[in-house]
N, C-alpha and C positions, 0 to 999 in steps of 0.2 A: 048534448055533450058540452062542456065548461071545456075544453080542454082539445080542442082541433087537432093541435101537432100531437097529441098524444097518437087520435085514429091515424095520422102519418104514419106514426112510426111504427104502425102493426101494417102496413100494408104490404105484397109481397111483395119478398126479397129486402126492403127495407134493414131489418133487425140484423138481418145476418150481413148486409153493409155496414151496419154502424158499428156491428161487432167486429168486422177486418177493420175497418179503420182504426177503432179503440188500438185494438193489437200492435197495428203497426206504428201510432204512434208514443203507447206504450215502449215499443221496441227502439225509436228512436230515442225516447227520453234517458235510454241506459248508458246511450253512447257517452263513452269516457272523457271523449273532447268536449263536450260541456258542462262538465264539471267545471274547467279554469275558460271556456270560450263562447260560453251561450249568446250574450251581447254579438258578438261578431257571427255568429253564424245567420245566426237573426237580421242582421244587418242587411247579412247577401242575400238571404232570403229575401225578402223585401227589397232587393234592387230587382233579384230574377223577377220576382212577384211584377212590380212597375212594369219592366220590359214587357212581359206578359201580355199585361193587361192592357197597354197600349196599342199593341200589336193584334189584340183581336179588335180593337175599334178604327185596326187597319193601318197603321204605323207602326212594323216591321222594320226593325234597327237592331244588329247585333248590339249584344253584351257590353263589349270593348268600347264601341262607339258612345255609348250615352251619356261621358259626361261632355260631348263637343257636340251633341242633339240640342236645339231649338226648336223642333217643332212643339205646339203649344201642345199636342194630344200628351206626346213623351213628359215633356216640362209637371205637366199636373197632375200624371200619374206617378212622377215621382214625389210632386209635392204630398200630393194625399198619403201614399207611402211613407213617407217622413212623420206625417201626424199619427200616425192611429193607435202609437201609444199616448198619446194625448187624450184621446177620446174615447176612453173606456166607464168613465165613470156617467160621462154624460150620454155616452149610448144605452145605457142601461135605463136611466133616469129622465133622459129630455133628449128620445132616439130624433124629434125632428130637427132639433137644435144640431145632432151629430149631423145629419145628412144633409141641413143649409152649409157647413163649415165643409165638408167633405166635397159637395159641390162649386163651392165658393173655389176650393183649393184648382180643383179639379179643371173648369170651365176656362180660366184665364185664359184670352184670347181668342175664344169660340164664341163667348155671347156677353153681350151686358148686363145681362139678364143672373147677376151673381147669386144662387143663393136661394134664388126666388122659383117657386114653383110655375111650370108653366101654364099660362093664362089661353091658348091656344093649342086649336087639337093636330097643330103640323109637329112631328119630332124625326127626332134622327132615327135611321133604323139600319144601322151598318151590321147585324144579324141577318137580316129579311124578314122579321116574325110580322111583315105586316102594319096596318094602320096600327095605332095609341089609342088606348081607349080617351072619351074628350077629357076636359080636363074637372069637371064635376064627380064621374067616375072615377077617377085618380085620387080625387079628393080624400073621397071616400074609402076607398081602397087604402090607402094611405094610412087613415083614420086606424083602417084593420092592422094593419102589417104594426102602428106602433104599441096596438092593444096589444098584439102575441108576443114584443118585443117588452114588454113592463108586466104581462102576467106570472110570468115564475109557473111556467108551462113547466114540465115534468118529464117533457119528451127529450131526446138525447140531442146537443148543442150542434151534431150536425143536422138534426133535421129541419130544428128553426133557423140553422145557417141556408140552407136550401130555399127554405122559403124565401126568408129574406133579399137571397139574392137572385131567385126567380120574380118573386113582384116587383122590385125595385126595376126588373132588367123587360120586364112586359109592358109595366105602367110607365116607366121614362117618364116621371114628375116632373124632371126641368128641362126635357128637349134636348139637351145638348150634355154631354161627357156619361149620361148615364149608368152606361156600363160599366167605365172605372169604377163610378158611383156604386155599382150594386156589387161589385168583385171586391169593393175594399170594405163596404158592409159585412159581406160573407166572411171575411177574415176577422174582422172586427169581433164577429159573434163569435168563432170557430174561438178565441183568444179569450174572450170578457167570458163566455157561460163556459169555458172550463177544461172543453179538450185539447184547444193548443197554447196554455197560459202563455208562452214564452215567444209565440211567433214565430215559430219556425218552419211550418210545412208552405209552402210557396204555391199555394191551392191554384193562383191563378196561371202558373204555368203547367198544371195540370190541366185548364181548363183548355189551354192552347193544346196542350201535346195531343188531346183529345180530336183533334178536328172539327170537322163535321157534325160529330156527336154533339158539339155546345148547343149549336142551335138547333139542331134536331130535336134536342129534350127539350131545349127551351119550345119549342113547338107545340111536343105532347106533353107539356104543363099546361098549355093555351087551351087544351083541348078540356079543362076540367075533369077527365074522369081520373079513378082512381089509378087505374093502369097509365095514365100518361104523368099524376102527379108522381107516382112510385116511380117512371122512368128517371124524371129529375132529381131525385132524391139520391136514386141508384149512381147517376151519372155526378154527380156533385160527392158522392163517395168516393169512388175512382180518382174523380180530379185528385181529392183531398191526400189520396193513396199514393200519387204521383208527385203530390207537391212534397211529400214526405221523404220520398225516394229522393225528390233534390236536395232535399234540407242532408239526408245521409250524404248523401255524397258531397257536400260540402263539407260535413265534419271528416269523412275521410280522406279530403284533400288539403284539411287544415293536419291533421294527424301525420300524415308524409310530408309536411313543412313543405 
């Protein structure tokens, strides 16, 4: 098979998630408040997004509070936030080039180690999913994840976003901030291959609202069979479904002024 993600995205339950998803953010795109406020809804999204994502690597800080937040986890999940319309053209093109800049952004005040893949099999694992494969197998792995990210795969933009953001969050390439790393990938692709050009569903606070579920699928992804890759696929739908719902309810709170 030439085409990996393609067998993904037949597996069950898969197709009929991709297809709610399609739906609902079809449905968001009609909303009338972006017609004159997309830039701005976008905006918020991506601040909830940041809060999010910070917060499952365990820095939990209201909304309100982050622009008087210093801690470096918050600090780089906003920076990365800030860039990722920047990095559309070169995610597509030169994905490792996107992911040293992503983690560069990302890591400030975690590690010296800017940028640079990790040379050593100790990494962070504020999921629990367990030891890091060493760093030879990441290597490689890596190698894979940016072949499926430049082949013009044919399977639907959330399934390569799933993957993406499951190897990125298993292999932990640079030890430190990975999961930003692999949650502002996930977005990156959900934006660049087409289903959410505009940036607006805020995936990673679906992936919070989820609980328990994150790492749990992130588990039965570890587990390679078909039934636990299809669980993360599924699960990374949801999130997506959820970050949609925030993005609505953003425009319906710009809408009541």
């Amino acid at each position: 098979m030439n085409d990996p993600l393609a067998v993904i995205a037949e597996l069950p339950g898969v197709p009929e998630a991709v297809a709610g998803v399609r739906e609902a953010v079809d449905r968001l795109y009609r909303h009338r408040v972006l017609r004159r406020k997309s830039p701005e809804v976008s905006a918020r999204s991506a601040l909830h997004g940041a809060r999010a994502s910070a917060a499952l690597d365990g820095v939990d800080v209201p909304l309100e509070a982050i622009p008087e937040v210093t801690d470096p986890v918050v600090q780089g999940a906003l920076r990365v936030s800030a860039e990722l319309g920047r990095l559309g053209s070169v995610w597509r093109t030169a994905p490792r080039q996107a992911l040293a800049r992503l983690h560069t952004l990302a890591a400030v005040g975690l590690t010296e180690d800017l940028g640079r893949p990790r040379a050593r099999a100790e990494a962070s694992d504020p999921l629990g999913l367990g030891a890091a494969p060493g760093p030879g197998e990441t290597v490689t792995r890596v190698d894979g994840l940016v072949g499926l990210v430049t082949s013009g795969s044919k399977a639907p933009a959330l399934v390569l976003a799933a993957i993406v953001h499951a190897e990125l969050a298993v292999l932990r390439p640079f030890g430190t901030a990975d999961g930003i790393v692999a949650r502002a990938a996930e977005r990156l692709t959900l934006v660049e291959f087409g289903l959410d050009p505009k940036s607006l569903a805020a995936v990673e606070l679906g992936h919070l609202e989820l609980g328990e579920a994150y790492g749990e699928s992130l588990r039965a992804y570890l587990t390679g069979t078909a039934e636990g890759v299809a669980q993360w696929v599924r699960h990374c739908a949801e999130a997506t479904t959820l970050g949609v719902r925030e993005a609505t309810a953003i425009c319906e709170a710009m809408q009541r002024g």
